[in-house]
DSSP file (Angstrom, degrees, kcal/mol; ACC not computed):
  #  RESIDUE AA STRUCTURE BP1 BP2  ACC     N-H-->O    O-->H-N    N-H-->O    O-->H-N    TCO  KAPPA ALPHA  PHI   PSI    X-CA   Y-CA   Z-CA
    1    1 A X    >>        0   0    0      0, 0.0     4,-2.8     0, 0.0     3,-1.2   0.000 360.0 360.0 360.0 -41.9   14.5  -14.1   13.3
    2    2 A X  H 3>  +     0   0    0      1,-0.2     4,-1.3     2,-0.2     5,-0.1   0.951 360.0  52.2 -31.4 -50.1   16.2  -11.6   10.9
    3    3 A X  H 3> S+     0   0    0      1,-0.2     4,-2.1     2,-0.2    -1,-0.2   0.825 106.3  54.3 -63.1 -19.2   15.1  -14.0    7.8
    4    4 A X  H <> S+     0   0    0     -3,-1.2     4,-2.0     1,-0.2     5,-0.5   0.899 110.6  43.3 -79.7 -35.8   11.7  -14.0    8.8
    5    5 A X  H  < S+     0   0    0     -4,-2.8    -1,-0.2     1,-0.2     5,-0.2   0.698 107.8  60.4 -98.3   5.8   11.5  -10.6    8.9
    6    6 A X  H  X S+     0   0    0     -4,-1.3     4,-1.1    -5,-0.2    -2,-0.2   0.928 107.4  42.0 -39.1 -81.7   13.1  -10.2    6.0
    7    7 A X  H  X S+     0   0    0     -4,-2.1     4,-3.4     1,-0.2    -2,-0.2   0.768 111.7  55.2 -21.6 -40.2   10.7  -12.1    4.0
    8    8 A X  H  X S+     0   0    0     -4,-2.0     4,-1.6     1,-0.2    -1,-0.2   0.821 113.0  47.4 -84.7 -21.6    7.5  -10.3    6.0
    9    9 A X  H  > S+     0   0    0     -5,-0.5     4,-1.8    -4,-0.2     5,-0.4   0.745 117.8  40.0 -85.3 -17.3    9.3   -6.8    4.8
   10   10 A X  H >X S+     0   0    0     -4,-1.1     4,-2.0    -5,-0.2     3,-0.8   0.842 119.5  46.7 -66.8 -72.5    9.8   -8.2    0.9
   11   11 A X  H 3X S+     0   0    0     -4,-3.4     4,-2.8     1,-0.2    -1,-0.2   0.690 122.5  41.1 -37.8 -41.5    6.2   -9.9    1.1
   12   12 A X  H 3X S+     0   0    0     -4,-1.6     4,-1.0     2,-0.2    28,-0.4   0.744 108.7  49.6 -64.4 -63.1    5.1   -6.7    2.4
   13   13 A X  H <X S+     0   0    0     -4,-1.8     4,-2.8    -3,-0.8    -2,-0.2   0.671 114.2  48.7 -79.9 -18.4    6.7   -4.3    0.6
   14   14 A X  H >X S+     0   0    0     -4,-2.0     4,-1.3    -5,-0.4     3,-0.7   0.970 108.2  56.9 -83.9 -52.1    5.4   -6.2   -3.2
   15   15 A X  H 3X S+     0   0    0     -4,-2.8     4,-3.0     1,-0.2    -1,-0.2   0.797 101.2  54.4 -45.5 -39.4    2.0   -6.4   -1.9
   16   16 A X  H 3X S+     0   0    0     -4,-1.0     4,-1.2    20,-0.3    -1,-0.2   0.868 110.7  48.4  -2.6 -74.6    2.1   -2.6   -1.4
   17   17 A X  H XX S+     0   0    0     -4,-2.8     3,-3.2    -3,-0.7     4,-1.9   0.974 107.8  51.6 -74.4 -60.3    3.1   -2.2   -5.1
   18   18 A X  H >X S+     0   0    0     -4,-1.3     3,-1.4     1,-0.4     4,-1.3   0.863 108.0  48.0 -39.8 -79.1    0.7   -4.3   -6.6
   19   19 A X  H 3< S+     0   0    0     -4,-3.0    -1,-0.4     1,-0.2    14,-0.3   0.690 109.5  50.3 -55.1  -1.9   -1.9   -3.0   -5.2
   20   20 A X  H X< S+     0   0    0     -3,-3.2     3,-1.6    -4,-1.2     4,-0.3   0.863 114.4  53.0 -81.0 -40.0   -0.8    1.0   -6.0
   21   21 A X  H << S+     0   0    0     -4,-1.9     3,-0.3    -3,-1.4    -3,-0.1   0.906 116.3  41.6 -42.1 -35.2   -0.4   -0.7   -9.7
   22   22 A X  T 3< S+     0   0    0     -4,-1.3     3,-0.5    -5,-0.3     4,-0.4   0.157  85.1  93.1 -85.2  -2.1   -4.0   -1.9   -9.2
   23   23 A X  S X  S+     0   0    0     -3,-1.6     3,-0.8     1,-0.3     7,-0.3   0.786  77.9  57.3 -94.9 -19.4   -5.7    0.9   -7.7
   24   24 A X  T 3  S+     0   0    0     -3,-0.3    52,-0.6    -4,-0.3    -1,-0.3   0.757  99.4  65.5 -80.6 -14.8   -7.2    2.6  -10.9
   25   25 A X  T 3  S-     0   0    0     -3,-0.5    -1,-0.3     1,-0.2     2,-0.3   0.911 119.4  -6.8 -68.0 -21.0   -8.8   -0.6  -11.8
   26   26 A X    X>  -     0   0    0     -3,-0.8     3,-1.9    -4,-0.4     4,-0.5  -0.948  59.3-116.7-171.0 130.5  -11.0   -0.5   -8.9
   27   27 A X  H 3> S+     0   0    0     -2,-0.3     4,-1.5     1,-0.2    46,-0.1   0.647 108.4  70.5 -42.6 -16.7  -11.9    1.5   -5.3
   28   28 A X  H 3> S+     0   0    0      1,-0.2     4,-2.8     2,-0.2    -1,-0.2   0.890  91.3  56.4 -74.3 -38.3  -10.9   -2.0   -3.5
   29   29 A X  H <> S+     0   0    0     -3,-1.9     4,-8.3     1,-0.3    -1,-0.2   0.822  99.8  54.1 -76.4 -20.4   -7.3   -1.7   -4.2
   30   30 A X  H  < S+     0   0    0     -4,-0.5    -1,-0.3    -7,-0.3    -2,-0.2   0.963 106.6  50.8 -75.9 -41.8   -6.7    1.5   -2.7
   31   31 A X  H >X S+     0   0    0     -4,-1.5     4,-2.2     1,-0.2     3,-0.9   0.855 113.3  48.4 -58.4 -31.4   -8.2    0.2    0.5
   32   32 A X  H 3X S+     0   0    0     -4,-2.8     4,-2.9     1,-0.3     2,-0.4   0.930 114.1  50.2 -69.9 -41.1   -5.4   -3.1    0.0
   33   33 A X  H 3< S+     0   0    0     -4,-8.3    -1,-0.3   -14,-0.3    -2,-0.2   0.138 103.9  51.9 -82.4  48.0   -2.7   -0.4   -0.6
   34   34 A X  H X> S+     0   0    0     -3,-0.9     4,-2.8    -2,-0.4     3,-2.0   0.442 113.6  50.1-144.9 -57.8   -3.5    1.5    2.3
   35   35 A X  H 3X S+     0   0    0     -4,-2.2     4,-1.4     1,-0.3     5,-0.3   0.955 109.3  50.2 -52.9 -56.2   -3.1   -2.1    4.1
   36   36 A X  H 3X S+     0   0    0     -4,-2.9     4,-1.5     1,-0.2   -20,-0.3   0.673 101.0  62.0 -59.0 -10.2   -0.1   -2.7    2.7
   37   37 A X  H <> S+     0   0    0     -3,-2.0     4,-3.2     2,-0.2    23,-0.2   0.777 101.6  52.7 -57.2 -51.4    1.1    0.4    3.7
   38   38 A X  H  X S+     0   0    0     -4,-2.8     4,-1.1    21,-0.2    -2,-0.2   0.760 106.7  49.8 -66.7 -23.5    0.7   -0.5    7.2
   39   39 A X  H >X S+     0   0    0     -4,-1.4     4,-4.1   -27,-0.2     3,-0.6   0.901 107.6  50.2 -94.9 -20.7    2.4   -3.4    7.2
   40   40 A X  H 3X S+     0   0    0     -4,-1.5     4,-2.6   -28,-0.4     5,-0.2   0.996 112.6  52.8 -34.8 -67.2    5.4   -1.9    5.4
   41   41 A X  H 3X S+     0   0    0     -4,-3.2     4,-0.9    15,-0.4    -1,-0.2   0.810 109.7  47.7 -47.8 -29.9    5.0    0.8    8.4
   42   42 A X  H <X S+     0   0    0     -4,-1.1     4,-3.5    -3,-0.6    -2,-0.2   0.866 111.1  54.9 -81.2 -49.1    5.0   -2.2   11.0
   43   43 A X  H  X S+     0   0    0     -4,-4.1     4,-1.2     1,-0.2     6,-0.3   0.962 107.4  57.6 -67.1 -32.3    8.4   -3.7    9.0
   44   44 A X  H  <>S+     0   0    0     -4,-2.6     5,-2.8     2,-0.2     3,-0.4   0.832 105.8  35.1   7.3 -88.9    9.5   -0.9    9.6
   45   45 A X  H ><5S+     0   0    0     -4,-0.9     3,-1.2    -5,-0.2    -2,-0.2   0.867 115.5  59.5 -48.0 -60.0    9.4   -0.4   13.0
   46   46 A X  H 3<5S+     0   0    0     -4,-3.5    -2,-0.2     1,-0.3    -1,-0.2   0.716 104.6  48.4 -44.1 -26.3   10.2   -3.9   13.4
   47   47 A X  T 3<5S-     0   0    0     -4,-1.2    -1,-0.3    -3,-0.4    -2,-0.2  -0.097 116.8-109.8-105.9  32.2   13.4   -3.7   11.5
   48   48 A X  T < 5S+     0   0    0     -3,-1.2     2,-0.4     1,-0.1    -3,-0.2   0.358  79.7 126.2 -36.6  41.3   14.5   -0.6   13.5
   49   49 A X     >< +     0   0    0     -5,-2.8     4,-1.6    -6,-0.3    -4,-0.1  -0.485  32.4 174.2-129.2  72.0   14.2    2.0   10.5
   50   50 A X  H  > S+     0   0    0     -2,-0.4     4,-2.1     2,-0.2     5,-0.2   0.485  70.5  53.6  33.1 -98.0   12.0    4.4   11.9
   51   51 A X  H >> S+     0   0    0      2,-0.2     4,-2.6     1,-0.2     3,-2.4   0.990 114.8  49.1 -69.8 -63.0   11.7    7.1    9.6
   52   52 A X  H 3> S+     0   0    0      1,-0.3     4,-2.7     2,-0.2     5,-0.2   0.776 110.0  52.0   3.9 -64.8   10.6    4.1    7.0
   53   53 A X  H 3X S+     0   0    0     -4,-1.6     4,-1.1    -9,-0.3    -1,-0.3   0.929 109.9  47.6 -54.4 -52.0    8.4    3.0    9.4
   54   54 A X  H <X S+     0   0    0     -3,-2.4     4,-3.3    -4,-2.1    -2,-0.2   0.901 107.5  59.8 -66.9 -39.8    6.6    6.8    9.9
   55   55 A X  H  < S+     0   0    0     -4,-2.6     5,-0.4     1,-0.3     4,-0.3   0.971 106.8  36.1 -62.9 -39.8    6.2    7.4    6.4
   56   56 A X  H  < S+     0   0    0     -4,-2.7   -15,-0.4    -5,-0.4     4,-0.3   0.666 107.4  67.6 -99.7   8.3    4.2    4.8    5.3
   57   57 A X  H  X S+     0   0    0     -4,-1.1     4,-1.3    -5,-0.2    -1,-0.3   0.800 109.2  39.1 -51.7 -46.1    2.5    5.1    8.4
   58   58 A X  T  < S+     0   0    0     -4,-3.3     4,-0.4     1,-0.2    -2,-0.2   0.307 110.5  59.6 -90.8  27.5    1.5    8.5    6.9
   59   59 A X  T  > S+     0   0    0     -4,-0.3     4,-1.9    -3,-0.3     5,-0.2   0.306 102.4  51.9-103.3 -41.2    1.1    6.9    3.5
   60   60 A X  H  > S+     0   0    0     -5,-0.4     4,-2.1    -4,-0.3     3,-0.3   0.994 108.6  53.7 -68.6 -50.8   -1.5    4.6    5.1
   61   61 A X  H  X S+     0   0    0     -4,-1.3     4,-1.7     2,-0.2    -1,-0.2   0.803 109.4  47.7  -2.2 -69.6   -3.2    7.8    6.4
   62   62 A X  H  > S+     0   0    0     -4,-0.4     4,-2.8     1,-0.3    -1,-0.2   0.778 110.4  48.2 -84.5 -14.5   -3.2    9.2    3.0
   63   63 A X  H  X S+     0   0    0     -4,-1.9     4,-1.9    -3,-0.3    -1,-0.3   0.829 110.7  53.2 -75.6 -37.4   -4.7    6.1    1.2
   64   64 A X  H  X S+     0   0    0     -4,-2.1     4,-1.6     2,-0.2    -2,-0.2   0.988 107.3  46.4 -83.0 -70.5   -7.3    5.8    3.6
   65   65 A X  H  X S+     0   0    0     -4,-1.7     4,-1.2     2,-0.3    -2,-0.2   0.619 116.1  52.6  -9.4 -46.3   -8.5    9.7    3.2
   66   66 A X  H  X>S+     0   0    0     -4,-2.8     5,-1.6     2,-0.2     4,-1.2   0.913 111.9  46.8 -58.5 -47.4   -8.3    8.9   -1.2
   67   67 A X  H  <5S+     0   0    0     -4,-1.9    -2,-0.3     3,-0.2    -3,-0.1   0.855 110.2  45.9 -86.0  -4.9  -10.3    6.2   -0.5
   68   68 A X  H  <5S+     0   0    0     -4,-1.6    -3,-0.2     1,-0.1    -2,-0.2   0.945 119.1  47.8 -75.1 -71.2  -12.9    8.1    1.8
   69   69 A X  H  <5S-     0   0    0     -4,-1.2    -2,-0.2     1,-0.1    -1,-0.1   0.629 121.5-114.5 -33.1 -21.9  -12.9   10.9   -1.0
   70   70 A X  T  <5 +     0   0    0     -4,-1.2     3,-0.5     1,-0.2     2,-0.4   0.955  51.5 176.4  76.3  39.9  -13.3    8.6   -3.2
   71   71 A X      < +     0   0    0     -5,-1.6    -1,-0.2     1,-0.2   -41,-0.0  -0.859  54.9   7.8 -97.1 122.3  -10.1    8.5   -5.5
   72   72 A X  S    S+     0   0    0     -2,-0.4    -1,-0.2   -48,-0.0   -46,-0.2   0.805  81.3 124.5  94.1  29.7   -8.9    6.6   -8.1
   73   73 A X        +     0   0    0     -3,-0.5     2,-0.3   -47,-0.1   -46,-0.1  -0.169  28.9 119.1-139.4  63.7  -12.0    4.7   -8.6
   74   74 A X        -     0   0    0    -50,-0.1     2,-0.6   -48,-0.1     8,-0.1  -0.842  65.2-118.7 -81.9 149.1  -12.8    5.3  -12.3
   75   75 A X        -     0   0    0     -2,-0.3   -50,-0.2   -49,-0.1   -49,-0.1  -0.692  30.3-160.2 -88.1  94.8  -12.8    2.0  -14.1
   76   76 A X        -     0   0    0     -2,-0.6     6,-0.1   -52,-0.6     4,-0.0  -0.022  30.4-120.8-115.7 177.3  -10.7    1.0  -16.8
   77   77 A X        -     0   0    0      4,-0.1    -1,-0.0     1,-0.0    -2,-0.0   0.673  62.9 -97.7 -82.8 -59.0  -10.2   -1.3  -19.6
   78   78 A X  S    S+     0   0    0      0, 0.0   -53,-0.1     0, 0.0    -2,-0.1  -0.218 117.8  72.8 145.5 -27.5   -6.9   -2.9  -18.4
   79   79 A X  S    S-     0   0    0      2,-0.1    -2,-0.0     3,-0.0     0, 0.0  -0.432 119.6 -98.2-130.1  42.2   -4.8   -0.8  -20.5
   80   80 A X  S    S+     0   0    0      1,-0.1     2,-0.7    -2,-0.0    -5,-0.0   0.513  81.1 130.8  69.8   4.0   -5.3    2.2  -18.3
   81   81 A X        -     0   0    0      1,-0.1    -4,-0.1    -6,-0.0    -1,-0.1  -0.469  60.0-118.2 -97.6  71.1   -8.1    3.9  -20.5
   82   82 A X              0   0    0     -2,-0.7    -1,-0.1     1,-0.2    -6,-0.1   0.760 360.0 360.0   5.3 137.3  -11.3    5.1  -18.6
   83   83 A X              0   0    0     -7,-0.0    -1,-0.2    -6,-0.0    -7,-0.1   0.299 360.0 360.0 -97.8 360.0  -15.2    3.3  -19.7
């Protein structure tokens, strides 16, 4: 059972980054890193490391609250430059 939930925290934790790499291209991604933030907060908890677990629990929190505000959804180029 460890490996599996190895894997779900790995899987977990790279979807995460992509989408915060991703997020200035487009309002969608912040709502994906806000997901991947929760399941990072569920491996977490699942793997018995708490504090891990609470943070990106408030991390999801705060991704969810940018993307109600509206943040982070100019569009750019590819190469980081506002249209």
């Amino acid at each position: 059972m460890a490996g599996v939930l190895t894997v779900f925290g790995v899987v977990a934790l790279s979807f995460m980054m992509v989408m915060y790499a991703l997020e200035r291209r487009h309002r969608a991604f912040v709502v994906a890193f806000a997901v991947g933030c929760a399941l990072s907060s569920g491996y977490g908890f699942a793997s018995g490391a708490w504090p891990f677990g609470c943070v990106e629990a408030i991390w999801t929190l705060v991704a969810i609250q940018r993307w109600r505000l509206g943040g982070r959804s100019q569009q750019t180029d590819g190469v980081g430059v506002e249209r």
